[in-house]
C-alpha positions in Angstrom: -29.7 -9.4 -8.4 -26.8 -8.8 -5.7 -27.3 -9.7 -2.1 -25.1 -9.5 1.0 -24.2 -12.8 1.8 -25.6 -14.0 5.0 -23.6 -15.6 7.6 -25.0 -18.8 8.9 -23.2 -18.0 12.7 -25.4 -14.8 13.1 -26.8 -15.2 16.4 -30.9 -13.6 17.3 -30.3 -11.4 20.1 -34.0 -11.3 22.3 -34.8 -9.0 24.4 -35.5 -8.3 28.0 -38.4 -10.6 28.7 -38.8 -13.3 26.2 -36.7 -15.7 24.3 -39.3 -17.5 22.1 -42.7 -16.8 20.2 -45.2 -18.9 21.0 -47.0 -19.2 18.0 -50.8 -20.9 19.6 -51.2 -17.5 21.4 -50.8 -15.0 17.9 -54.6 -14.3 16.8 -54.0 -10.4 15.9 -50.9 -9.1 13.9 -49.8 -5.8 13.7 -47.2 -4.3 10.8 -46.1 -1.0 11.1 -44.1 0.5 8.0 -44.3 4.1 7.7 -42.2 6.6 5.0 -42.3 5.8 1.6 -44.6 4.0 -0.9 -41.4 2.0 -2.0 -40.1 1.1 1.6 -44.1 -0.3 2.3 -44.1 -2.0 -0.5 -40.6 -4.4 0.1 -41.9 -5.0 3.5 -45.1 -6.6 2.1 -42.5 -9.7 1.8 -43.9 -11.1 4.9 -47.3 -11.1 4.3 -47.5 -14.5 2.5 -44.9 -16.2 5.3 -47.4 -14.5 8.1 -50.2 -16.4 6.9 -48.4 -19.6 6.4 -47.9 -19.8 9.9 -51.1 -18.0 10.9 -53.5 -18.8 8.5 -56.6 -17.6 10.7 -54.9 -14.3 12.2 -56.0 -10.9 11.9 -53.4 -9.3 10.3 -53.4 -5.8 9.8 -51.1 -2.6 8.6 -49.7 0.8 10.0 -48.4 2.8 7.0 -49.1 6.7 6.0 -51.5 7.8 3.6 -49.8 7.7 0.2 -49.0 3.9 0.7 -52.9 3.2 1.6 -54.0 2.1 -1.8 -51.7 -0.8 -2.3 -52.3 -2.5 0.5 -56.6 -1.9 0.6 -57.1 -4.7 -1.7 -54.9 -7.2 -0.9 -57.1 -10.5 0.7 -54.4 -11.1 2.9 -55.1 -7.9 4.9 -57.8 -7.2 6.9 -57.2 -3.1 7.7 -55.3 -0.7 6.8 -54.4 2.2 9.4 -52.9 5.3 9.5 -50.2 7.4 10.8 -50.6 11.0 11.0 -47.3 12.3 11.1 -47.9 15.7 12.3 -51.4 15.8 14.1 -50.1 14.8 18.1 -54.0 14.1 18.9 -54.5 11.6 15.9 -51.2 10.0 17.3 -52.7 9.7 20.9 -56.2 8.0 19.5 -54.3 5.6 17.3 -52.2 4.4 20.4 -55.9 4.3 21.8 -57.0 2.3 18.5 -54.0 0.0 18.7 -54.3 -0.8 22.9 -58.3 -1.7 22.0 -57.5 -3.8 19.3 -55.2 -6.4 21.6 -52.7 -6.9 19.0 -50.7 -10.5 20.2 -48.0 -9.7 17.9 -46.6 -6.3 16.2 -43.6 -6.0 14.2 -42.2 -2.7 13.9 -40.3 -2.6 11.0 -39.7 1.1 10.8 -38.0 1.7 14.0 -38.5 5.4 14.4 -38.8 7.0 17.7 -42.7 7.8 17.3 -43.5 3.7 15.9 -41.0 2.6 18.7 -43.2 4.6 21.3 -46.4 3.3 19.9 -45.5 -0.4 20.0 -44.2 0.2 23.5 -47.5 1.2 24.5 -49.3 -1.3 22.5 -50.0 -3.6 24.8 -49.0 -6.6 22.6 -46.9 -9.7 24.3 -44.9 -9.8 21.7 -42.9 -6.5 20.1 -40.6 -7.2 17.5 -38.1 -4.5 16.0 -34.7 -3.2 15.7 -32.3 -2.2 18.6 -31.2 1.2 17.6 -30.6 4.5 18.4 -32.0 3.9 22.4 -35.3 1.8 20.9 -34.2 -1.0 22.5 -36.8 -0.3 25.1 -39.8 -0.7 23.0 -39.4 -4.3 22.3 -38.6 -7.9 23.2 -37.6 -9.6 20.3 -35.3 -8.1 18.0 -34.4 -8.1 14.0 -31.0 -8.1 13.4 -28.9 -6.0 14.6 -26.5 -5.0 11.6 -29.5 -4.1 9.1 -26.8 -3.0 6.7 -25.9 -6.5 5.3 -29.2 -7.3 4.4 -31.5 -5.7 0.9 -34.4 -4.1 2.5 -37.0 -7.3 1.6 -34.6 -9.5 3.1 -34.3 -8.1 6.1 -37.4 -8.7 6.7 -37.2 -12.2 5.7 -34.2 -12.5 8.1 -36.4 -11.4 11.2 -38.6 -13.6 10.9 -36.2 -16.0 10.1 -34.9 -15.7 14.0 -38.1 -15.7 15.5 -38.8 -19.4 13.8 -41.5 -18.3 11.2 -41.5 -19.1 8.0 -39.7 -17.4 5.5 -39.4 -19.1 2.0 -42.0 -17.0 -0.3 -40.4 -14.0 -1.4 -43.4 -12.4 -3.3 -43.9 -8.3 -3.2 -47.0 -7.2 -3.3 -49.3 -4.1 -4.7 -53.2 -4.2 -5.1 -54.4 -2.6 -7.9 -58.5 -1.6 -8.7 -60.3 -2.8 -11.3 -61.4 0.5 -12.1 -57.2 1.0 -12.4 -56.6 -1.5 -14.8 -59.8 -0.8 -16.9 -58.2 2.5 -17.3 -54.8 0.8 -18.1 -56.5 -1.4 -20.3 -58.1 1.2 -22.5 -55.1 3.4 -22.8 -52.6 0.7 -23.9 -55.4 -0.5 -26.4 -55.6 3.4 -28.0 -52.2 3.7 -28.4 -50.0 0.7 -28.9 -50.6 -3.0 -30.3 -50.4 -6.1 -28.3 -46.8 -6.9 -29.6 -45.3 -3.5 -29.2 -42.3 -3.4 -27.1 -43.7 -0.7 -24.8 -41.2 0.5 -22.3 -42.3 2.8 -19.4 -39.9 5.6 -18.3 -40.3 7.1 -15.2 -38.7 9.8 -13.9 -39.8 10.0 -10.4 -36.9 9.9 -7.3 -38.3 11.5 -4.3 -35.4 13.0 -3.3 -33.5 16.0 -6.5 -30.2 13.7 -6.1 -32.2 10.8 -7.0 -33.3 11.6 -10.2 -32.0 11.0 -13.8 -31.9 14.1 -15.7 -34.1 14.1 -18.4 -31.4 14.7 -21.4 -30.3 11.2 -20.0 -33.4 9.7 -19.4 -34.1 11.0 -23.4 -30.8 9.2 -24.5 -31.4 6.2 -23.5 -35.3 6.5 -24.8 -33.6 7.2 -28.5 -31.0 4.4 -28.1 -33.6 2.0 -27.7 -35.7 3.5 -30.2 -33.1 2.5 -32.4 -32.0 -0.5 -31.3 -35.6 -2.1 -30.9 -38.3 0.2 -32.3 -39.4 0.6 -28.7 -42.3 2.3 -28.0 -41.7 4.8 -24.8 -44.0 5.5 -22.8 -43.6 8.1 -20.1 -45.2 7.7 -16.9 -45.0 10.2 -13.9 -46.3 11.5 -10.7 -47.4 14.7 -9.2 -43.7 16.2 -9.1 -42.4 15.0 -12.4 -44.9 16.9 -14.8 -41.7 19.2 -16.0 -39.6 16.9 -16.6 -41.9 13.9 -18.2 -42.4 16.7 -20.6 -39.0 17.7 -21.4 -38.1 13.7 -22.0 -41.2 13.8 -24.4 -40.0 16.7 -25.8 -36.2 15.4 -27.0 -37.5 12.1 -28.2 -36.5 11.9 -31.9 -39.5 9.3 -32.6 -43.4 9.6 -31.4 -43.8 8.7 -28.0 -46.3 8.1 -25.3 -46.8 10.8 -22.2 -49.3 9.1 -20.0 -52.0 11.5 -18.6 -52.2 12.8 -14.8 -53.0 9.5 -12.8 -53.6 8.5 -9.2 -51.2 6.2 -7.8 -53.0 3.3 -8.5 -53.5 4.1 -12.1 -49.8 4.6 -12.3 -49.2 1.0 -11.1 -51.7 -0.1 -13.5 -49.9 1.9 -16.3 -46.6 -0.2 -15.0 -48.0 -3.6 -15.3 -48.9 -3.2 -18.6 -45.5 -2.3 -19.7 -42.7 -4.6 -21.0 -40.2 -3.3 -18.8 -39.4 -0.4 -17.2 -36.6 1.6 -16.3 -36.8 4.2 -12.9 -34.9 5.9 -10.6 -35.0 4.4 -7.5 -38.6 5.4 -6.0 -41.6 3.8 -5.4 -42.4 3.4 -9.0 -39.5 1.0 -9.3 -40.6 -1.2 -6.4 -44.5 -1.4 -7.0 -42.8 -2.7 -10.7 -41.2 -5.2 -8.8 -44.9 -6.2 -6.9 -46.8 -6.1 -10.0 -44.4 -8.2 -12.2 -42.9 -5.7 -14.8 -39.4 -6.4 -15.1 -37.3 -3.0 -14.2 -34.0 -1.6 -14.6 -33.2 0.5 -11.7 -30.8 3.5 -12.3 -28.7 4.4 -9.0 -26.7 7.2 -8.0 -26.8 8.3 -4.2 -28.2 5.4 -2.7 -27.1 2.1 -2.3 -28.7 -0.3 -4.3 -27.6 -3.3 -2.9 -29.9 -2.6 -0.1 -32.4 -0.7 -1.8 -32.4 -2.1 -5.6 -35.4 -3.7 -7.2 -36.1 -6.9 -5.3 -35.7 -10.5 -7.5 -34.0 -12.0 -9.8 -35.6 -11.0 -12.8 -34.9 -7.3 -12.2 -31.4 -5.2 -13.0 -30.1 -2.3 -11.5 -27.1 0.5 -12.7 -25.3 2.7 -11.5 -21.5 4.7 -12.2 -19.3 2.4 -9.6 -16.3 4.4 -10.8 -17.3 7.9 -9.6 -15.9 8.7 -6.3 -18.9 10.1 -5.0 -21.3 7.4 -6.0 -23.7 6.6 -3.0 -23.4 10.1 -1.4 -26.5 9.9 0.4 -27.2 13.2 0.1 -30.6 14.6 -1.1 -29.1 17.8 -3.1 -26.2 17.0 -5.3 -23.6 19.8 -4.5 -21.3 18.5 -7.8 -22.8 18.6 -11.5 -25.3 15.4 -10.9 -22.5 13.0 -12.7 -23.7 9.8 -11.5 -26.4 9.7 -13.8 -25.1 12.5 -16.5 -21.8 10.5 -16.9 -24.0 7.2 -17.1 -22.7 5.3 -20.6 -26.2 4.6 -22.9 -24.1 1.5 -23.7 -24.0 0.1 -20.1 -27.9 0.7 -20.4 -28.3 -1.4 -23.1 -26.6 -3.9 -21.8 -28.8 -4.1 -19.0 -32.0 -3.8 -20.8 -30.7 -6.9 -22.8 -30.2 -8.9 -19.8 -33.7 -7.7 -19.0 -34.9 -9.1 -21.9 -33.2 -12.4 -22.2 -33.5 -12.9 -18.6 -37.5 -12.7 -19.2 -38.4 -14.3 -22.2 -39.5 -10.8 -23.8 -40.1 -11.2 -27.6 -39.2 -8.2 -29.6 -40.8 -7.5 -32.8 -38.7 -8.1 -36.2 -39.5 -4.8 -37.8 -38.9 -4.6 -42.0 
């Protein structure tokens, strides 16, 4: 895993009221994380350190709908809200919600115009967040200023880090049902043994410029096919139907296609998996929560900020290529981040993978 390195001289700016948390006057916690399913899911980083130092606190979540069922079961959470993006009267009553729930402390660790103006009017003492783009005024402590130098988890880690709260456990996390992982359960023990080296592929990437093309994505399924008698499984969400299938479809030995799944069957699906390899989208990070080891494949987007989170993950991408981290959602070339992506660099990524993890592949005669 690369990180940033982190200058020990970097100086917590606070802001125009306070210069220290008092931590005897936090009962109620507020975390506000809105977007993606990926982006909640690195922020849950803080959960474990928040109830280190506030072991009786009522600590609850701001996030929008699709990222709801991670976060309903975890014991470290006590409620889950959420954030309609476009009703303006469900925005007003949750301001409402928030100023009757006397929150002491809220981090807002989206920093958007509508989550600064709602932790503005929160009411909390403290309001934690990031200086930018004229959100100063919603808060008075501050993250760091120069988010850029920091992976996404650790940012987090780093802000509360300068407000003097703990910040050694660096677990992700993701609940999944029981209902979930009976359903996990029973598919894995219909279609592969308990030895198989089952690894997931997942084509999901939110954005068109994010995802592998399938051809690839089918390449690299064959290589390993060879190369370990793996047994691929595809797994995908709503918007991946078309291509899952056209992976399936150019695999030259039987594979798996999982069925249509809710989100939380899909993480279940991924834990049960020996490793898996993603685009960089929520599938990748909930990997990361659940404890599947996963190879991340980058093109647009920078994966030393955005790249599955720990040590025991991997990430790839084509440093060479002039336009590699475009940040653009559309690709106006021919897609050759991931098209010009060597099946050999793979490899040698899914082999740190396994070595890195202990994963024992079955001798085959």
């Amino acid at each position: 895993m690369h990180h940033f390195p982190i200058s020990q001289n970097y100086k917590f700016k606070f802001g125009f009221r306070l210069t220290q948390l008092n931590k005897e006057k936090i009962n109620k916690i507020l975390i506000i994380k809105l977007r993606g399913i990926g982006d909640v899911v690195l922020s849950t980083i803080v959960i474990d350190n928040l109830r280190r130092d506030f072991p009786n606190a009522r600590i609850d979540y701001l996030v929008e709908k699709p990222s709801e069922p991670g976060l309903l079961g975890l014991k470290e959470i006590n409620q889950v809200l959420l954030f309609e993006r476009n009703d303006f009267w469900k925005k007003v009553s949750l301001i409402l919600q928030i100023r009757k729930a006397k929150y002491d402390l809220i981090f807002d660790f989206f920093t958007n115009p509508s989550t600064a103006l709602i932790t503005f009017l929160s009411g909390a003492n403290y309001k934690v967040g990031y200086p930018y783009r004229g959100r100063k005024y919603a808060y008075n402590l501050y993250g760091p200023e120069e988010r850029g130098r920091y992976h996404s988890a650790q940012l987090h880690l780093e802000t509360l880090k300068l407000l003097g709260l703990n910040s050694s456990f660096t677990s992700l996390h993701y609940s999944i049902s029981s209902s979930a992982l009976i359903m996990a359960d029973k598919y894995f023990k219909e279609n592969f043994s308990e030895n198989d080296f089952v690894v997931g592929i997942c084509p999901t990437g939110g954005w068109e410029s994010k995802k592998c093309d399938p051809e690839k994505f089918a390449e690299i399924s064959n290589a390993l096919i060879k190369k370990y008698n793996a047994k691929i499984f595809i797994i995908w969400g709503k918007s991946d139907e078309e291509d899952a299938h056209k992976i399936h479809s150019l695999l030259e030995e039987k594979s798996f296609i999982a069925p249509e799944t809710s989100i939380q069957e899909l993480a279940a699906l991924i834990s049960r998996c020996k490793i898996l390899i993603a685009n960089d989208s929520g599938p990748m990070h909930i990997a990361s929560a659940v404890g599947t080891p996963v190879l991340g494949l980058f093109g647009p987007t920078n994966p030393y900020m955005h790249g599955p989170y720990g040590n025991r993950n991997e990430w790839i991408r084509l440093d060479e290529l002039e336009c590699i981290e475009c940040n653009l959602l559309v690709c106006p070339r021919k897609h050759e981040c991931f098209r010009d992506l060597p099946v050999e660099k793979v490899l040698h990524k899914v082999e740190s993978l396994i070595s890195k993890n202990n994963i024992v592949i079955p001798v085959h005669g």
